[in-house]
C-alpha positions in Angstrom: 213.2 -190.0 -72.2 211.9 -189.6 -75.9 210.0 -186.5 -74.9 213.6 -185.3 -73.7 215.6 -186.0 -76.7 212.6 -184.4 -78.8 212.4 -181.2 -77.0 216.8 -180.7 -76.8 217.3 -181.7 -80.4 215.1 -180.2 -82.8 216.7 -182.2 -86.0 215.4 -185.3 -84.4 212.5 -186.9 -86.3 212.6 -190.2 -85.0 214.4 -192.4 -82.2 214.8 -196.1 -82.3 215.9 -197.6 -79.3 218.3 -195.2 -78.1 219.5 -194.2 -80.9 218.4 -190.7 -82.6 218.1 -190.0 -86.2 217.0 -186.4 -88.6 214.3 -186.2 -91.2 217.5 -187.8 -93.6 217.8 -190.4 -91.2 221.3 -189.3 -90.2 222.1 -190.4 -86.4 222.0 -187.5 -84.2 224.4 -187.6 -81.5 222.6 -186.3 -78.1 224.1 -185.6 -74.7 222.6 -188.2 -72.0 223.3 -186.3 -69.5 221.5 -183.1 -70.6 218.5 -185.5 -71.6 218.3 -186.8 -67.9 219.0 -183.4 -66.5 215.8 -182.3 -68.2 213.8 -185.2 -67.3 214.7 -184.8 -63.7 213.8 -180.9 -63.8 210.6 -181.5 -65.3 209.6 -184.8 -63.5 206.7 -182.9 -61.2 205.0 -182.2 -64.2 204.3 -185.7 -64.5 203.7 -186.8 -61.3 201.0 -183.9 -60.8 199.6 -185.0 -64.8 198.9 -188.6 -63.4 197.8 -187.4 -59.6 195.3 -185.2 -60.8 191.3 -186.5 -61.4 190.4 -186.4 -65.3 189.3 -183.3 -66.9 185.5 -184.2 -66.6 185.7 -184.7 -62.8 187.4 -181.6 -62.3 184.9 -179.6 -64.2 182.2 -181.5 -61.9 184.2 -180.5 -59.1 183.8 -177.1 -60.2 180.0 -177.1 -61.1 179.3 -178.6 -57.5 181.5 -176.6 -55.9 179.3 -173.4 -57.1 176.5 -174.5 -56.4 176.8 -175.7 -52.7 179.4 -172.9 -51.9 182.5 -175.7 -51.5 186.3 -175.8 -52.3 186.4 -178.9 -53.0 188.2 -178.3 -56.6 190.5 -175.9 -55.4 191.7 -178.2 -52.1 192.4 -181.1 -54.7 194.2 -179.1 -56.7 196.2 -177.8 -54.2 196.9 -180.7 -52.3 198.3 -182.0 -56.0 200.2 -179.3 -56.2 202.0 -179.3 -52.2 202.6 -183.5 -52.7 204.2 -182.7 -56.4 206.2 -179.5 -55.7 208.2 -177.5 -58.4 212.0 -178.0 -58.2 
């Protein structure tokens, strides 16, 4: 939700709770339902951060996959990609 709030309010330097304050430390009013909105639109992106394997094992994928001629990199990522479709 912070990310949200962050990313629809650029005065916001801090929250606390659920409360939003500026670099003055000034509450920041924020529209809830805008914040879930975004969250909701953008809630793949998570789901395919945390489904895919780490950086390093991708990369391995990739080094294997080019030296015995597989997909095996490209049919995870893909298979990531069709169980956490875009909106």
């Amino acid at each position: 939700m912070n990310d949200a709030i962050y990313k629809l309010n650029p005065l916001v330097t801090t929250i606390r709770g659920d409360v939003a304050y500026d670099a003055n430390g000034n509450v920041v009013e924020y529209d809830i339902a805008a914040v879930q909105a975004h969250i909701d639109a953008n809630a793949y992106k998570y789901s395919r951060a945390t489904a895919y394997p780490t950086i390093q094992e991708q990369l391995d994928m990739q080094y294997w996959d080019g030296v015995n001629g597989t997909t095996i990199w490209a049919d995870t990522v893909a298979s990531v990609k069709s169980e956490n479709p875009k909106p």
